[in-house]
C-alpha positions as CSV (number, residue, x, y, z in Angstrom):
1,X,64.3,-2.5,15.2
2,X,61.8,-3.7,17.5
3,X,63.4,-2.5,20.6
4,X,63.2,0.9,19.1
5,X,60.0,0.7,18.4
6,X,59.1,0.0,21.9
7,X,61.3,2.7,23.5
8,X,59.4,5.7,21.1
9,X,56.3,5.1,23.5
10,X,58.7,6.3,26.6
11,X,58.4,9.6,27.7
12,X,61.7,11.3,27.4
13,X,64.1,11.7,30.4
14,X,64.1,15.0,30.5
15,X,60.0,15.5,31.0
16,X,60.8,13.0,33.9
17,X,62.8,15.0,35.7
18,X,60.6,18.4,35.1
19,X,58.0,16.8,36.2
20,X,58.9,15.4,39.5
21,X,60.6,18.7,40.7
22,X,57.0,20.6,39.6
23,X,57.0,22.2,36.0
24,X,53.2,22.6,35.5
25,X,53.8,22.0,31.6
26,X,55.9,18.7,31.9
27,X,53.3,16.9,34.4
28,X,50.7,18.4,31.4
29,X,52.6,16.5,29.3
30,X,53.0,13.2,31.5
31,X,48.8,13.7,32.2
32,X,48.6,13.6,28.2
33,X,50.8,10.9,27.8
34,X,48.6,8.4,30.6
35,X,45.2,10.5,29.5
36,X,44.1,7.1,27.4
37,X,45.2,4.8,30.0
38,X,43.7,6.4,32.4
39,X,40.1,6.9,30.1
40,X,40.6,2.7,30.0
41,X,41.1,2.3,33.5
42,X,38.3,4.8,34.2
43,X,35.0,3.1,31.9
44,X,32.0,2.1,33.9
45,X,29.0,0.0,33.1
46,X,25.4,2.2,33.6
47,X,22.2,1.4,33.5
48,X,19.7,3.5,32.0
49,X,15.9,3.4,33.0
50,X,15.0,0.4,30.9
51,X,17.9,-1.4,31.9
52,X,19.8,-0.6,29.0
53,X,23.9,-0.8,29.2
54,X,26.2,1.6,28.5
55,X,29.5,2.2,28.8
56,X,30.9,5.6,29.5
57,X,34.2,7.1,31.5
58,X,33.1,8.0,35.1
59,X,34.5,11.4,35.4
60,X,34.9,11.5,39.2
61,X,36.8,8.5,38.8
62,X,39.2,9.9,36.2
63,X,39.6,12.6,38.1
64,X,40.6,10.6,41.3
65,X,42.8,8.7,38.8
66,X,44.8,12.0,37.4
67,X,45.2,13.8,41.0
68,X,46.8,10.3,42.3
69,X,49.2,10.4,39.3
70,X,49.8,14.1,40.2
71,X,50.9,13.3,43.8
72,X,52.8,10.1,42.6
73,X,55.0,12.7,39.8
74,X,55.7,15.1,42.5
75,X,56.6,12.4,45.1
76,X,59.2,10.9,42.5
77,X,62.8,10.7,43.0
78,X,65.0,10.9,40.2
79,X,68.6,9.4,41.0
């Protein structure tokens, strides 16, 4: 049971292999699947005028993040 539970957070193999021989719609999909991960990995600490913190998703950075999965997808060989 717990195996299956870990598996249904896979993306399927068939989006896989879309993906890394283009489909526009299957790397959407992939981009959706990794958009949290990537907000995550993409949080920086600012500093307002009173040297307040906040926390917010840098933009350019998740941007950087997404076009690097991009290239990654389309470099992908499936075997």
């Amino acid at each position: 049971m717990e195996k299956t539970i870990k598996c249904s957070n896979l993306l399927p193999y068939h989006i896989i292999v879309a993906a890394a021989s283009g489909d526009v719609d299957a790397i959407n999909i992939v981009l959706k699947h990794y958009e949290g991960y990537i907000a995550a990995l993409s949080i920086r600490k600012f500093y307002d005028e009173c040297n307040n913190v906040h926390y917010c998703v840098d933009e350019t950075l998740r941007r950087r993040l997404e076009t690097k999965l991009i290239t990654k997808i389309l470099d992908f060989k499936v075997v």
